[in-house]
PyMOL commands that place a pseudoatom at each C-alpha (Angstrom):
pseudoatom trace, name=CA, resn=UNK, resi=1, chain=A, elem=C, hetatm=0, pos=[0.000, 0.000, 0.000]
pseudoatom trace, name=CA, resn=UNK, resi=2, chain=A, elem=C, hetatm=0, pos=[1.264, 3.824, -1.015]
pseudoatom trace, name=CA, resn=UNK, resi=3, chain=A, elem=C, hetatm=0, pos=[2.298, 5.523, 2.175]
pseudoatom trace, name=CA, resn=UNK, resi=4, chain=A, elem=C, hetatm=0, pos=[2.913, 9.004, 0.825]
pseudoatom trace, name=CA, resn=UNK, resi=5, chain=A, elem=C, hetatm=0, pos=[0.401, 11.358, -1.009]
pseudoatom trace, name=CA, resn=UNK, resi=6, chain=A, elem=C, hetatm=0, pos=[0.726, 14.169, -2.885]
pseudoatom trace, name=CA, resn=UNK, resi=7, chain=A, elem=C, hetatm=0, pos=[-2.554, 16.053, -2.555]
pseudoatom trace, name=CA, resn=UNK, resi=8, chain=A, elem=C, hetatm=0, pos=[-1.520, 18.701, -4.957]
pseudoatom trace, name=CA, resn=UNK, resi=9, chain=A, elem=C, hetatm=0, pos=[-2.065, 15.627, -7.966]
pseudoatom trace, name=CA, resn=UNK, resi=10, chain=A, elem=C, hetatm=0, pos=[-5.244, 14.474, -7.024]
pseudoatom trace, name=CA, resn=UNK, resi=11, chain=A, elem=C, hetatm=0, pos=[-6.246, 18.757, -7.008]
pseudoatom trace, name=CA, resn=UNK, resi=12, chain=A, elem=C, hetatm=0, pos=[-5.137, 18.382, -10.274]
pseudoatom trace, name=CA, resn=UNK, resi=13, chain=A, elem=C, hetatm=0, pos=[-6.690, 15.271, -11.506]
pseudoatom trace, name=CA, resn=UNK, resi=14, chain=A, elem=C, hetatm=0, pos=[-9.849, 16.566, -10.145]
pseudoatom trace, name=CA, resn=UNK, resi=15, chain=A, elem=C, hetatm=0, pos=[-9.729, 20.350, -12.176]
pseudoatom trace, name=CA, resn=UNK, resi=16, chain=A, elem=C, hetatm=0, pos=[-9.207, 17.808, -15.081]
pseudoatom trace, name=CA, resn=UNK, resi=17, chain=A, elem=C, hetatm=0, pos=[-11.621, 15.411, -14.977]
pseudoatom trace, name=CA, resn=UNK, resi=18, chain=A, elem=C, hetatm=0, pos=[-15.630, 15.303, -14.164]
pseudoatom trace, name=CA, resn=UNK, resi=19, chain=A, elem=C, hetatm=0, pos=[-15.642, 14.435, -10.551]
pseudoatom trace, name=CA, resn=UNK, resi=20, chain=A, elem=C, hetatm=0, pos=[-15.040, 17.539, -7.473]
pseudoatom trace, name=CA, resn=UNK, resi=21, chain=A, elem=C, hetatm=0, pos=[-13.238, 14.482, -4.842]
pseudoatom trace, name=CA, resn=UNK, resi=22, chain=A, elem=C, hetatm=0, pos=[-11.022, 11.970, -5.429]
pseudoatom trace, name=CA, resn=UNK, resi=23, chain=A, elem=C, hetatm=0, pos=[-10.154, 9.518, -2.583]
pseudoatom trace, name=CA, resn=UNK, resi=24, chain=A, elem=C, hetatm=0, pos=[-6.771, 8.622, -2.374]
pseudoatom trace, name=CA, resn=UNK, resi=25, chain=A, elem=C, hetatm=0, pos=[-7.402, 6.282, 1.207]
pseudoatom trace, name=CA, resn=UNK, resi=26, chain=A, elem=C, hetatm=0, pos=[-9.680, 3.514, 0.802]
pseudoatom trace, name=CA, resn=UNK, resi=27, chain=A, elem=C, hetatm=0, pos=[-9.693, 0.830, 3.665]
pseudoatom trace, name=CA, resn=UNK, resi=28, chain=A, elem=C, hetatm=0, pos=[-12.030, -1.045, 5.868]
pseudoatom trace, name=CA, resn=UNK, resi=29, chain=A, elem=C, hetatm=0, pos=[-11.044, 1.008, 8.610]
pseudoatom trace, name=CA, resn=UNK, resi=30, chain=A, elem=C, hetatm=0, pos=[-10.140, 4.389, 7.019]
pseudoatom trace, name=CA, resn=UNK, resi=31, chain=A, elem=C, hetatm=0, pos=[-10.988, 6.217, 4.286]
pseudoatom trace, name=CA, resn=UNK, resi=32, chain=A, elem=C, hetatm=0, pos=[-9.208, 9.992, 3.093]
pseudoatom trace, name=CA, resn=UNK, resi=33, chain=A, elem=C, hetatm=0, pos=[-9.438, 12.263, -0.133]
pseudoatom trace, name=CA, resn=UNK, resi=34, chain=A, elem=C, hetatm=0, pos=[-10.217, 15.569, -1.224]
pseudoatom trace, name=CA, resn=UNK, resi=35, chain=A, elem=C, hetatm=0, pos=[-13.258, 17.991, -2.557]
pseudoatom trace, name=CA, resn=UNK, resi=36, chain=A, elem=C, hetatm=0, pos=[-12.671, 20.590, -4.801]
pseudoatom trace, name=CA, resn=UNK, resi=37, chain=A, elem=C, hetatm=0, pos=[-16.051, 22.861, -5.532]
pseudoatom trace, name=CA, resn=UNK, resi=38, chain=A, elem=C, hetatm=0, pos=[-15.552, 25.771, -8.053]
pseudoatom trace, name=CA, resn=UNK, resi=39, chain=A, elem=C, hetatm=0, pos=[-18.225, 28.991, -7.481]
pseudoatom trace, name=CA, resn=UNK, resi=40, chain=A, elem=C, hetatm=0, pos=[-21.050, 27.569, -8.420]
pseudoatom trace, name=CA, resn=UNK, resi=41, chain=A, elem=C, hetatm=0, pos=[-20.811, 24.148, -8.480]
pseudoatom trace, name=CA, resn=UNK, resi=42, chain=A, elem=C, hetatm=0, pos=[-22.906, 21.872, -6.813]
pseudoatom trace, name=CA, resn=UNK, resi=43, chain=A, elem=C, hetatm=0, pos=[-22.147, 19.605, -3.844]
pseudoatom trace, name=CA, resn=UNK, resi=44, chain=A, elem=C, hetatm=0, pos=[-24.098, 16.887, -4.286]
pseudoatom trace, name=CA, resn=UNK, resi=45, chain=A, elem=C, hetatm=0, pos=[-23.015, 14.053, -1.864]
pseudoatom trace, name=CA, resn=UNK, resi=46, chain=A, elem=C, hetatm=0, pos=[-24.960, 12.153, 0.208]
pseudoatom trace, name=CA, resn=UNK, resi=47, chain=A, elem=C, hetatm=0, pos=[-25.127, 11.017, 3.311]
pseudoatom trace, name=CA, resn=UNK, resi=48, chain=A, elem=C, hetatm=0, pos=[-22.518, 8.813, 4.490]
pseudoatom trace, name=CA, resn=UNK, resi=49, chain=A, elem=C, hetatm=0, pos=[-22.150, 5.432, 6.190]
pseudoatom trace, name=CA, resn=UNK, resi=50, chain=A, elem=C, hetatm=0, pos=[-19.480, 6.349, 8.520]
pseudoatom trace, name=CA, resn=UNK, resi=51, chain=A, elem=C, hetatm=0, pos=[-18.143, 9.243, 10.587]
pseudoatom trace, name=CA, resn=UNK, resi=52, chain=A, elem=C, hetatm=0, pos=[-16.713, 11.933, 8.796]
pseudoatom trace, name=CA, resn=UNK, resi=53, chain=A, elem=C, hetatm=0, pos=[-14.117, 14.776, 9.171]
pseudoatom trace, name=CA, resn=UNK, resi=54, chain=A, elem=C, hetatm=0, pos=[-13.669, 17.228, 7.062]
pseudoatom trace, name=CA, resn=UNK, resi=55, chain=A, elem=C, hetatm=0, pos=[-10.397, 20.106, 7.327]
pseudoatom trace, name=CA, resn=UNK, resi=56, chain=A, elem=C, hetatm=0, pos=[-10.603, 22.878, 5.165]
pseudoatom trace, name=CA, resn=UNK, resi=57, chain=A, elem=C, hetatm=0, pos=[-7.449, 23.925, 3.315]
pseudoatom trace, name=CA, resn=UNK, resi=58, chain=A, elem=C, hetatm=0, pos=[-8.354, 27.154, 0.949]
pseudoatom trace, name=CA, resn=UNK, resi=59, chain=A, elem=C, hetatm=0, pos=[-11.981, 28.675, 0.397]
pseudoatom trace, name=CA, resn=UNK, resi=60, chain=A, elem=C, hetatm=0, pos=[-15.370, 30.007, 1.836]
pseudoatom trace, name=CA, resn=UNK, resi=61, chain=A, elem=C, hetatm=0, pos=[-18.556, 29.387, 2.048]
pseudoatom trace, name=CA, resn=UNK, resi=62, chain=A, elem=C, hetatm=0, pos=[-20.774, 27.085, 4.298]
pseudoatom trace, name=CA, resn=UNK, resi=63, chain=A, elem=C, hetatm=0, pos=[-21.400, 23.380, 5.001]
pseudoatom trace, name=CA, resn=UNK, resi=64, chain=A, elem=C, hetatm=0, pos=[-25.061, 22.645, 5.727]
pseudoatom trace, name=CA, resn=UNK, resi=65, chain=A, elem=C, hetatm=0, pos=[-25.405, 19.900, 8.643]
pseudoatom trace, name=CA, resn=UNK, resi=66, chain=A, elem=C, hetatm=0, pos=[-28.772, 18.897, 9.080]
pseudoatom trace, name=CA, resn=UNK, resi=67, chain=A, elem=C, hetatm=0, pos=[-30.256, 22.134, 9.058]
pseudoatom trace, name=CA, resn=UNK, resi=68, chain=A, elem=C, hetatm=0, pos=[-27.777, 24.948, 10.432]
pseudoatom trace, name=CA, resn=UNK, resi=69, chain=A, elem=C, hetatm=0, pos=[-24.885, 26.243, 8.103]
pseudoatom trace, name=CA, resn=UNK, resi=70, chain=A, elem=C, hetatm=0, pos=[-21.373, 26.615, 9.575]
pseudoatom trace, name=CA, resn=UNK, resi=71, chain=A, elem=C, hetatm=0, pos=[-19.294, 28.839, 7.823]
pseudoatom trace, name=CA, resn=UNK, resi=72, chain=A, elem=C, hetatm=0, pos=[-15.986, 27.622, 6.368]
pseudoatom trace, name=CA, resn=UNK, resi=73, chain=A, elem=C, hetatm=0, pos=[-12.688, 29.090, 6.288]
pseudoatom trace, name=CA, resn=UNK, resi=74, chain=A, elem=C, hetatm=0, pos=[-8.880, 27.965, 6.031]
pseudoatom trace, name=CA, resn=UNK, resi=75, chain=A, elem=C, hetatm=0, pos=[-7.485, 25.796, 8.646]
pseudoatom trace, name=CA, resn=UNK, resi=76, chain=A, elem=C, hetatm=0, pos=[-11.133, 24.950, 10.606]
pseudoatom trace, name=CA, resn=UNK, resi=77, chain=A, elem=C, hetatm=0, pos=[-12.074, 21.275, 11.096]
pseudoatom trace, name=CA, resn=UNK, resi=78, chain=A, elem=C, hetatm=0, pos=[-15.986, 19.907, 10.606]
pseudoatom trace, name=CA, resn=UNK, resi=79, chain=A, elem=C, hetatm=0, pos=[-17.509, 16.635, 11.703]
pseudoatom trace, name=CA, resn=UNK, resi=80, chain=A, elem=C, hetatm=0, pos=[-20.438, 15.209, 10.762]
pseudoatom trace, name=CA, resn=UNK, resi=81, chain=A, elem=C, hetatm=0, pos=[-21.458, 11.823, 12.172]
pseudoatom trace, name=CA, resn=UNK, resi=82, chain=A, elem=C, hetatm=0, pos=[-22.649, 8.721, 10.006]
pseudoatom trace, name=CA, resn=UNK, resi=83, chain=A, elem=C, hetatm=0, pos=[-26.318, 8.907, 7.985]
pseudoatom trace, name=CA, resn=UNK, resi=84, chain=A, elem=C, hetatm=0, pos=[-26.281, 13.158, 8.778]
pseudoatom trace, name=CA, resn=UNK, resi=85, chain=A, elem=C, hetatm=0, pos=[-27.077, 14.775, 5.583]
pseudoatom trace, name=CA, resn=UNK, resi=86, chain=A, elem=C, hetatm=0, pos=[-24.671, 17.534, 4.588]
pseudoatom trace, name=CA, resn=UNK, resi=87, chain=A, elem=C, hetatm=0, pos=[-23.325, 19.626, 1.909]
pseudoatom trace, name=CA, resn=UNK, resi=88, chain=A, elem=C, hetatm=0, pos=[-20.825, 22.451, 1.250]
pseudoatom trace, name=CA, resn=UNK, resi=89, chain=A, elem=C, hetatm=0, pos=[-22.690, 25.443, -0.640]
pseudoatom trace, name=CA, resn=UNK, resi=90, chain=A, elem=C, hetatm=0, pos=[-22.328, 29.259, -0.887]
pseudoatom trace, name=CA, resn=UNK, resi=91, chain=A, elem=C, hetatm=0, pos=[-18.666, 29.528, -1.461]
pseudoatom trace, name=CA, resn=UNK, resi=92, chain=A, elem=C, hetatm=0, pos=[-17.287, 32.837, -4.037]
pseudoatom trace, name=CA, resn=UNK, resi=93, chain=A, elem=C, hetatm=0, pos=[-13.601, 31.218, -3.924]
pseudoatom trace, name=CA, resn=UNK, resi=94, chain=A, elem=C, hetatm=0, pos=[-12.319, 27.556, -5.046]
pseudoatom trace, name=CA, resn=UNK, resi=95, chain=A, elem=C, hetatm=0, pos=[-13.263, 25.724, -2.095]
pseudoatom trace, name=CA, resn=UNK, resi=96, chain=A, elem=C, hetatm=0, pos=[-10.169, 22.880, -1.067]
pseudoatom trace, name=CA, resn=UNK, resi=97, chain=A, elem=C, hetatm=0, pos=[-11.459, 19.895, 1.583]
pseudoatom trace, name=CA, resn=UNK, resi=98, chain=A, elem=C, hetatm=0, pos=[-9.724, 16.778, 3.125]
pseudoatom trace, name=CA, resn=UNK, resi=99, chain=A, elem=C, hetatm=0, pos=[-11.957, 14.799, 3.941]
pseudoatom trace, name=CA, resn=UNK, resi=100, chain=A, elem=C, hetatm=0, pos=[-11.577, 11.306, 6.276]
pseudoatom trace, name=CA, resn=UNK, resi=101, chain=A, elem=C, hetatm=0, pos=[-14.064, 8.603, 6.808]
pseudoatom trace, name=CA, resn=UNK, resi=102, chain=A, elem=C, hetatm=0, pos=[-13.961, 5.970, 9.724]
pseudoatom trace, name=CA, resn=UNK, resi=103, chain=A, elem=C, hetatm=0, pos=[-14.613, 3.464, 7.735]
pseudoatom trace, name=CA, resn=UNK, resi=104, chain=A, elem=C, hetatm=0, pos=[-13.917, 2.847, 3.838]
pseudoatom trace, name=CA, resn=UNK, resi=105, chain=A, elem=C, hetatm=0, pos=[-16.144, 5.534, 1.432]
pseudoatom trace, name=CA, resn=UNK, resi=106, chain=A, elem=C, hetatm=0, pos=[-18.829, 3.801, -0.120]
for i in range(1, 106): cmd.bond("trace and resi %d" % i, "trace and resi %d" % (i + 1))
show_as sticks, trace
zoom trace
């Protein structure tokens, strides 16, 4: 298994390609990746089997949980527990997320 992870590519291979995430982490007991969301572009995940944490590298905007928004900025850390719908929305800027599941992402 790859030990080391450049982030950076999979921002890349994301801007290229039709998908905003890519996970990179995919185990029984872990899963980790990353959301990009242009202005504008929809977040339309659902929700999840298993915990999740998201940490916010670059962007604004809001992630809906249940039904309150939280507003985003750099460096802040969300969770939102298993089955909770959620979705990031509002954001003017590129919006950058790591996401990690605890549990492999269905």
């Amino acid at each position: 298994m790859k030990l080391d992870f450049n982030v950076d590519e999979y921002i890349k291979k994301i801007k290229d390609g039709k998908n905003f995430f890519h996970t990179f982490i995919n185990r029984d007991t872990l899963a980790a990746g990353v959301l990009v969301l242009q202005p504008g572009e929809k977040d339309t995940q659902k929700p999840h089997e298993n915990d999740e944490v998201y940490f916010v590298l670059k962007g604004n905007g809001f992630l809906k949980i249940k039904e309150k928004d939280y507003p985003i900025s750099k460096n802040k850390m969300y969770f939102v527990g298993k089955k909770i719908k959620h979705y990031f929305h509002g954001n003017s800027q590129e919006l950058v997320v790591l996401y990690f599941f605890g549990g492999h992402d269905t």
